[in-house]
C-alpha positions, 0 to 999 in steps of 0.5 A, spaced: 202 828 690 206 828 684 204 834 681 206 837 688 212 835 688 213 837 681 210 844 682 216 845 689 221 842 684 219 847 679 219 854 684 226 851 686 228 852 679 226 858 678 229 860 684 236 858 684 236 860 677 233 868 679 241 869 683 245 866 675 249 872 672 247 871 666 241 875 663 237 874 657 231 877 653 228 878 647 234 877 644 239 880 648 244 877 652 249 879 658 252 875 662 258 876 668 264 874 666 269 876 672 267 881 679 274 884 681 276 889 687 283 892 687 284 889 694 282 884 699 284 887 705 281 895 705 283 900 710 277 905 713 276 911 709 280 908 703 278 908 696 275 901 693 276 899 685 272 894 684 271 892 676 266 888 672 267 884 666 261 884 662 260 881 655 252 882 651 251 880 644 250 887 642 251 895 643 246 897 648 245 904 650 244 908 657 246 901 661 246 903 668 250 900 673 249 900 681 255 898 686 251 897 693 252 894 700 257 895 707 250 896 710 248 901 706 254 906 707 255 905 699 250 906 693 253 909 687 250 909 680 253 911 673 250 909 666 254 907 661 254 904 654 255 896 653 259 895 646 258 888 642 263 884 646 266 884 652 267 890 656 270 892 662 266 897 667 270 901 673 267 904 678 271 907 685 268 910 691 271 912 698 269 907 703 266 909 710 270 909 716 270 904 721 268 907 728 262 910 731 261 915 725 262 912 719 257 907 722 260 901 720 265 896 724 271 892 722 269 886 718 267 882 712 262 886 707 259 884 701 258 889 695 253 888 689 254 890 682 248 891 678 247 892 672 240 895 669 238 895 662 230 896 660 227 890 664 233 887 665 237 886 672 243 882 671 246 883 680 254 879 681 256 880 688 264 880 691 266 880 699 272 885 702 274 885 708 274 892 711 279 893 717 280 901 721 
């Protein structure tokens, strides 16, 4: 019985540590320091800045970073390469449109931004708030 509990509480561990924002492997380490949108409150068919404050341990090249979510509706990708240090990574993109077209209604929506490097996955997510 103790060996159960013991096992359940080690399979928690590891889930709640798979969602921290703090990667490291093999002698690199990233870690969000801040996820920041430009606004809380956005119109339909606005333009988002949203803007992730990283710091590695090291210069790393041909890191890609991902901003993903409103249902789906936004999925944009570049690469960029990570100073020693911390670094400030931007991306904008336009939003949907709320109505019927845009496929999106009036709401509160959650945006990821991923960072990828090798068989690194280091995600951070931030909520706005999207009206028409």
């Amino acid at each position: 019985m103790r060996n159960k509990i013991l096992l359940i509480l080690a399979i928690l561990l590891l889930v709640f540590l798979s969602g921290c924002t703090t990667y490291e492997i093999s002698n690199v380490r990233v870690e969000f320091n801040d996820l920041v949108t430009d606004k809380e409150v956005y119109h339909s068919a606005e333009t988002l800045n949203i803007t992730a404050v990283v710091d590695s341990n090291q210069y790393l090249e041909n890191v890609t970073v991902n901003i993903k979510g409103i249902n789906g509706k936004l999925d944009k990708s570049r690469e960029v390469n990570l100073e020693n240090g911390i670094n400030q990574i931007s991306l904008t993109n336009k939003l949907p449109r709320c109505n019927v077209c845009g496929g999106i209604r009036e709401g509160d929506y959650s945006i990821s931004f991923e960072i990828i490097y090798e068989d690194m996955k280091l995600t951070d997510e931030i909520m706005v708030t999207i009206k028409q």
